[in-house]
Each structure stands twice: as structure tokens, then as C-alpha cells.
C-alpha positions in Angstrom: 119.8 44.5 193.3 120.8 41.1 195.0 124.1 42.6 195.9 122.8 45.1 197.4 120.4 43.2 199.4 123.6 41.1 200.3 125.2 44.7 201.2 121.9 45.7 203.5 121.3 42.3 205.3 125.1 42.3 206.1 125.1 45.5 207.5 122.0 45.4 209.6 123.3 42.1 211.0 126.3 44.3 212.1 124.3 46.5 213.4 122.0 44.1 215.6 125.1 42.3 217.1 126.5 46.1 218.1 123.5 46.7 219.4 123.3 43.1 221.7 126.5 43.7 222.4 125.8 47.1 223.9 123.0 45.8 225.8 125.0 43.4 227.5 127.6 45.5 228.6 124.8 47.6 230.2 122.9 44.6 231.6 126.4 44.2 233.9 126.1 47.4 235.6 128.9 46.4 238.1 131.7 47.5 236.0 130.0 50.4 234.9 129.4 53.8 237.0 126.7 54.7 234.6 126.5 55.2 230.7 126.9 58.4 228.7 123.1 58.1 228.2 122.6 57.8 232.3 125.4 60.7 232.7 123.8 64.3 233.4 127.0 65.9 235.0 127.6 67.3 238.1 124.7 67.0 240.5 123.4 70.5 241.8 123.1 69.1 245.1 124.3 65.9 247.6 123.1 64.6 250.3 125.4 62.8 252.6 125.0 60.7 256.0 127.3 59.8 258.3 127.1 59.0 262.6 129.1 61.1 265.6 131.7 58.3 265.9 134.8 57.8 265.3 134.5 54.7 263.0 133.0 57.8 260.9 136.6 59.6 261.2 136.9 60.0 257.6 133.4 61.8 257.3 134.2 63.7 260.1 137.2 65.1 258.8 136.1 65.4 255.3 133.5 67.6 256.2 135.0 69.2 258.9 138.4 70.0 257.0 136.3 70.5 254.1 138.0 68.4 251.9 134.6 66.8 250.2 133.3 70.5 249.5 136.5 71.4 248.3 136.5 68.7 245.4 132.8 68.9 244.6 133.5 72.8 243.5 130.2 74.1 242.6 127.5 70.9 244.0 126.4 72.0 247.4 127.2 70.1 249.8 124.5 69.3 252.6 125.3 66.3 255.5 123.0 65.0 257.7 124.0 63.1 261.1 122.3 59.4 262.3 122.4 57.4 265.6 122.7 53.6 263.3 122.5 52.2 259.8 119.0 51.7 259.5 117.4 55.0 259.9 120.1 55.9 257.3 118.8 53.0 255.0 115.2 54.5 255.1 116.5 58.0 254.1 118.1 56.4 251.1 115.4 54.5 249.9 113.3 57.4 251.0 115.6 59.6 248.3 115.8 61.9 251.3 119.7 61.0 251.1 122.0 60.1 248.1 125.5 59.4 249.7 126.1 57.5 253.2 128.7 56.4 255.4 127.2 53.7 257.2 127.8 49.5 258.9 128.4 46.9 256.5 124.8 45.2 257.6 122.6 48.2 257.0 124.2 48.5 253.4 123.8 44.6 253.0 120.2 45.3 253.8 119.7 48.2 251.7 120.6 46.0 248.6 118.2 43.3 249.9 115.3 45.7 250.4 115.5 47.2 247.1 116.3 43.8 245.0 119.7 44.9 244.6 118.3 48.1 242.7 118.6 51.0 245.1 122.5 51.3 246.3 126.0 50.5 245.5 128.5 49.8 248.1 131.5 52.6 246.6 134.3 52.4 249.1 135.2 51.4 252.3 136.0 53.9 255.4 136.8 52.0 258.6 137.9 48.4 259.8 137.4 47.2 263.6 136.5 49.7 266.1 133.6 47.2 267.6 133.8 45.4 271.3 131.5 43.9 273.6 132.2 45.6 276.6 130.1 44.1 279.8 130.8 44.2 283.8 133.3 43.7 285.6 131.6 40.3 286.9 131.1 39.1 283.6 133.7 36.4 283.1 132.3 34.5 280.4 129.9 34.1 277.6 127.4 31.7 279.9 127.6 34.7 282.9 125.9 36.7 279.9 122.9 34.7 280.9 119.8 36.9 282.4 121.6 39.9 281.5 120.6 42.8 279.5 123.2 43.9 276.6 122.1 46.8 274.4 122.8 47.6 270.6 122.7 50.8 269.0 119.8 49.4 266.6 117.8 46.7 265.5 119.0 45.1 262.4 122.7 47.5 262.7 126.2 45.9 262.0 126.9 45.3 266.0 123.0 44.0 266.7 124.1 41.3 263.4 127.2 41.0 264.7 126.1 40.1 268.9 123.2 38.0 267.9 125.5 36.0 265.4 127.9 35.5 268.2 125.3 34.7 270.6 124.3 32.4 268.5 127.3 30.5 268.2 128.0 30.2 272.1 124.7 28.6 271.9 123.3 31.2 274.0 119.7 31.9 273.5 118.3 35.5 272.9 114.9 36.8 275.3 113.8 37.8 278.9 114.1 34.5 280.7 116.9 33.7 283.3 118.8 31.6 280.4 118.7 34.0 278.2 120.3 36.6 277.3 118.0 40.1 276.8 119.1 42.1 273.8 117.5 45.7 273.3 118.6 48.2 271.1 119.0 51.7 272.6 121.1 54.3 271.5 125.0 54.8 272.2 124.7 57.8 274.1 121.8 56.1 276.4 123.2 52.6 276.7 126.6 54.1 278.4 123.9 56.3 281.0 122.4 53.0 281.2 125.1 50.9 282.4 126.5 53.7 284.5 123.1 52.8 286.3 123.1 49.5 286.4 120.5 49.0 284.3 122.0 47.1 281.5 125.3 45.0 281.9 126.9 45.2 278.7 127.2 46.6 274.9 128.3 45.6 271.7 128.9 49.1 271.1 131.1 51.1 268.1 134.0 53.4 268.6 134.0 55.6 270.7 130.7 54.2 272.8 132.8 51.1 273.7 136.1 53.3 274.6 133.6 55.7 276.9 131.8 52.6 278.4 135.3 51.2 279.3 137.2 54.3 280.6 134.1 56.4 282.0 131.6 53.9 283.4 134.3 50.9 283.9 133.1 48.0 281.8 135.6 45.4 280.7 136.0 43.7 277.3 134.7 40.7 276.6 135.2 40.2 273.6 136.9 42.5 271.0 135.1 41.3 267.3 138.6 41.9 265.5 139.3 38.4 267.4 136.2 36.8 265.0 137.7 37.7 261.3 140.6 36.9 259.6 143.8 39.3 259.9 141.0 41.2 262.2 139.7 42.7 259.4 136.4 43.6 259.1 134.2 46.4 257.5 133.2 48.7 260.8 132.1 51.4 258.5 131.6 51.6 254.4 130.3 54.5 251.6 127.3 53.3 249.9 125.6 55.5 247.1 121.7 55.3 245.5 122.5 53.5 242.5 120.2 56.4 240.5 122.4 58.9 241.8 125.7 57.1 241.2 124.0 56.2 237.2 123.1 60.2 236.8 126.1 61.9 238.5 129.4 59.8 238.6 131.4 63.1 238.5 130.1 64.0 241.9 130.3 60.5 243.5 134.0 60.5 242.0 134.8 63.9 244.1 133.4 62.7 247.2 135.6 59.5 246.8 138.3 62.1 246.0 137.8 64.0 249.1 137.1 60.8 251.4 141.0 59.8 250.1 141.7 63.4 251.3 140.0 62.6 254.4 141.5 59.7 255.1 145.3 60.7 254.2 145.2 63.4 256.6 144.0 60.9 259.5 146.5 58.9 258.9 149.7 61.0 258.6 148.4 63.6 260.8 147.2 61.5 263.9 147.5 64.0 266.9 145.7 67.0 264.9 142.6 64.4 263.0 142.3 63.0 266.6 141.1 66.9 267.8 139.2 67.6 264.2 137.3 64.0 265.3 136.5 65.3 269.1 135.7 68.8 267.8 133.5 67.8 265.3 131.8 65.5 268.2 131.2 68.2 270.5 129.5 70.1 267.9 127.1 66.9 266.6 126.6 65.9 270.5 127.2 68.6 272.5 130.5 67.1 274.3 133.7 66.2 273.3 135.7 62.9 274.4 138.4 62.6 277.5 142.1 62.5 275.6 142.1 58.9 276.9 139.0 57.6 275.1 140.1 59.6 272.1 143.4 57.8 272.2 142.0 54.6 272.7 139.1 54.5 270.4 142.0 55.4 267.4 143.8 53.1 268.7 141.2 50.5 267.7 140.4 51.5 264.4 141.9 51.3 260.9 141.0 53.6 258.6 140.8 52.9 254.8 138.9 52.8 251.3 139.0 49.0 251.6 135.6 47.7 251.9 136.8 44.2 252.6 134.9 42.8 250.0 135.2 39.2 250.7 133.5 39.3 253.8 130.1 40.0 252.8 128.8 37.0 251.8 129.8 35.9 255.0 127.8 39.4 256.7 124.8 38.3 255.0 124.9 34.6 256.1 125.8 36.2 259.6 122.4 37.8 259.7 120.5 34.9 259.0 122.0 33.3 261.7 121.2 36.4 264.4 117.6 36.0 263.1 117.8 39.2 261.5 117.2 38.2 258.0 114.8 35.2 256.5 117.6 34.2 253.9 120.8 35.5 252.8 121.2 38.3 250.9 122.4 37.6 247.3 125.4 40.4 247.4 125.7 39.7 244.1 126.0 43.3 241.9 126.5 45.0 245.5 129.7 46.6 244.6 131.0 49.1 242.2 134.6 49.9 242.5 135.1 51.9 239.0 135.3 55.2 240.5 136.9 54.3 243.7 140.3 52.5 241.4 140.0 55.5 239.1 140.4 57.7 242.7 143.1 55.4 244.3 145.2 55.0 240.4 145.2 58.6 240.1 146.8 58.8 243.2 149.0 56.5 242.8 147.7 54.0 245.4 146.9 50.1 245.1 143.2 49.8 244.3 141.2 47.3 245.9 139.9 44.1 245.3 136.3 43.5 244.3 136.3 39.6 245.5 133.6 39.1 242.8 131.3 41.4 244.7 131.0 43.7 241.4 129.5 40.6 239.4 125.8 39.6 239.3 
């Protein structure tokens, strides 16, 4: 009987450290797009967000070309358009949404909002692509004073990104003739807006900052490839509700297969992506971009599955700084590459670096 009771203690001693172990390799969630438990197949349906720009090329094409409906198979597809990151934030944590391209600070925020529970940043889609773009009198940061500069939203990547540079030309932010007023209107009314006169400049996204060059005659003034290393930055990324990504990682895996798609095509196929972009514009707003703002606004973007993963530390002290955010964000857990690698391997392509972003 004592052997026995050897035999049992043993075993369930086995069993207990399994069962630790097991939990802990759950408890890391960064390496993991979801468990067999979590796993309930192929999602009926997906929701996915994206904006009419051409930082959003990939989504553009990928629906347009139907490259993302084409590797889903049989989960409807249904897309849904925004002006700026945060109204796409509230329909993800809303559940309105389960899939969105969208600016590096909006998914930042996301992930703060929700204690790093509701979203995972899956892939990257766009690097550059932002300018401030002011009159033609505008020399200098200090001529910036008294003048109005727009945003496409409060709290967006460019809004972080202007107040943050603001910030360090010790240029303070309000209504008062040493100041500088911000407001945050959206692209399409900020380029009527300084065709009026009524604002003076925009750190706008591609194409607004193209149009507000070539159609209304701004100037740059700054080109925010100029503040990063390499001029590397994450313009646009894919960010996923971490419930969704847990329940349906076959789905999330064929949106990442059709945003490779996507982005392939773009890039060896520049003259016909350029009209499948403008086409796709003119359906979402009605008019389609002048060959020279097309051109241009390309020209300024780089598009890949490269999130840029070191730079978000650095995105969330940035917001701090514009007075967006209290306190960093602890990105921290943001990050789940598994799927994306698995994409990019399968394809023979290098995958991408998660700069520790997949760790909490």
C-alpha cells in the first residue's frame, strides 16, 4: 500500500507541475494567438475598419481587389470606413468592429483604455506618409505662433505627433498671440479650410497633405520622416480585439494573408494599385485624386507588414508630452506577431521583429 501511495503522490505531483506549467504558458498570452480551448474556428462574420487615405493603400486594395474575401472563403466579410483613429477605437471597444487598420497612437490608446485587455497590435501597413504642411509665409516654427493648424482628431497619431513637436520647439498650445491654436477638424474640411484662409496649416496624412500642397498651395514645413530614425515610423498598423483574435485565429490569419496579398500587389504593380487606391477614393468620398497628388502622396509612403515595433514606447512617451495622455502607456503585451511570421514564413519572406513588444 505504501508503494502505491509513493506511486499516486508521484503522479499527482506530475500532474500539478503540468498543470502550473500550462498555466503559465497561458498567463503569457503574447506568444500565443489563442489556445485550443479559446479556438472556435472560422468566425461567421468580420468586421473591419479602415480610413479613405492612402496610408490605408493596403486596405484599400485588399478590399477592393478582393484579396481579404478571397482568403477568408466562407466568413463574410463586412468593412466599415472612418475619418481618424479614435472613432475606430470606440467601435472596437464598443465590439461594433473586430479588425482595424488604424495610427499607431489610437492603437497605443486602445491598449491603455482597456488595461491592455481589449486589442493586439497584429501587423503593420504603412510607414511615413505624415507632413506638416502650412503657408507659404510660414518660414519657421516661431511664425507658427497665433496661427491655427488643424488635426484630423483629438488624441489621432498626427494630433500626438504636432503637439509632441510643438512641444519640443517650446512652442505653447492655445488661442493667445504666442500660441499656437490647434483644432481638430477633419481632412476633407481642413484642406476647404485653408483654401479660405481660415486655418494656416495641417499635420495632415496622405493624401490630405499631398492635396493641401498641390491643390490649395501650402508648403512643407516639416516632413515627420525627418523626426525618426531611418524615417521610419508606423503611419498606419492592423490591430485586432484580443477576444476575437483568442476565438478565431484562422480568420485573423487570412486577413493577414490577404493584407500580404494586398500589399505585394502595391508594390510590384505601382501604376495599376495607384488607380485601385483613387478608385476606391472616389467611391468612399465621392472624388478621386489629381494624377499629381496620387503620384506624390505614393511617393511618400512605404508600405509594409512592419509595425516598427521599437517605436512605441517611444509613441506612448510622445503622448505624454503633447498632453494627450496622463502617463505612458505600458505597451507591454501590445503585440502579437504569431500569426503575422506564420503569414510572412509561409511566404517565404523575413518576419518581423517584435522589439520585446510581445512580452508583459
Amino acid at each position: 500500500m505504501s508503494n502505491r501511495r509513493s506511486i499516486l503522490t508521484k503522479s499527482l505531483a506530475i500532474l500539478t507541475a503540468f498543470a502550473a506549467l500550462a498555466a503559465c504558458s497561458r498567463a503569457g498570452g503574447g506568444d500565443n494567438a489563442g489556445t485550443p480551448a479559446d479556438d472556435k474556428g472560422p468566425a461567421a462574420e468580420v468586421r473591419l475598419g479602415y480610413f479613405p487615405n492612402v496610408t490605408h493603400a493596403a486596405a484599400l486594395i485588399g478590399v477592393d481587389k478582393g484579396y481579404f474575401a478571397k482568403e477568408l472563403g466562407g466568413t463574410k466579410l463586412t468593412t466599415q470606413t472612418f475619418n481618424a483613429g479614435p472613432e475606430a477605437v470606440n467601435a472596437l471597444l464598443g465590439e461594433s468592429l473586430d479588425v482595424s487598420f488604424i495610427g499607431s497612437g489610437p492603437a497605443i490608446n486602445a491598449y491603455a483604455k482597456s488595461k491592455g485587455e481589449a486589442i493586439r497590435l497584429v501587423s503593420g501597413a504603412t510607414s511615413g506618409g505624415a507632413q506638416l504642411v502650412v503657408k507659404p509665409d510660414i518660414a519657421a516654427p516661431a511664425d507658427l505662433k497665433g496661427k491655427i493648424i488643424t488635426t484630423p482628431q483629438l488624441g489621432n497619431t498626427q494630433d500626438v505627433a504636432l503637439k509632441k513637436w510643438l512641444s519640443d520647439q517650446k512652442l505653447a498650445i492655445g488661442t493667445g498671440p504666442d500660441q499656437v491654436n490647434v483644432t481638430n477638424t477633419e481632412n476633407a474640411q481642413s484642406l476647404d479650410l485653408f483654401k479660405r484662409g481660415d486655418v494656416h496649416g495641417a499635420w495632415a496624412p496622405e493624401p490630405w497633405s499631398s492635396r493641401l500642397v498641390l491643390d490649395a498651395g501650402a508648403k512643407v514645413l516639416l516632413d515627420e520622416e525627418a523626426l525618426w530614425e531611418g524615417g521610419k515610423f508606423p503611419t498606419t498598423v492592423l490591430i485586432v480585439r484580443a477576444k476575437f483574435l483568442q476565438e478565431h485565429p484562422q480568420t485573423v490569419e487570412a486577413l493577414l494573408r490577404g493584407h500580404l496579398r494586398a500589399t505585394d500587389y502595391a508594390l510590384g504593380n505601382k501604376a495599376e494599385a495607384k488607380q485601385v487606391v483613387n478608385n476606391a477614393l472616389k467611391t468612399l468620398t465621392g472624388k478621386s485624386l489629381g494624377e499629381p497628388v496620387l503620384d506624390r502622396a505614393f511617393d511618400n509612403i512605404e508600405l509594409t507588414l512592419d509595425p516598427q515595433a521599437k517605436t512605441f514606447p517611444r509613441l506612448a512617451e510622445d503622448a505624454v508630452v503633447a498632453g494627450v495622455a496622463k502617463e505612458a502607456a505600458d505597451v507591454a503585451g501590445l503585440a502579437d506577431f504569431t500569426l503575422l511570421n506564420k503569414v510572412l514564413s509561409a511566404a517565404g519572406k523575413p518576419t518581423v521583429d517584435t522589439a520585446g513588444l510581445d512580452k508583459k
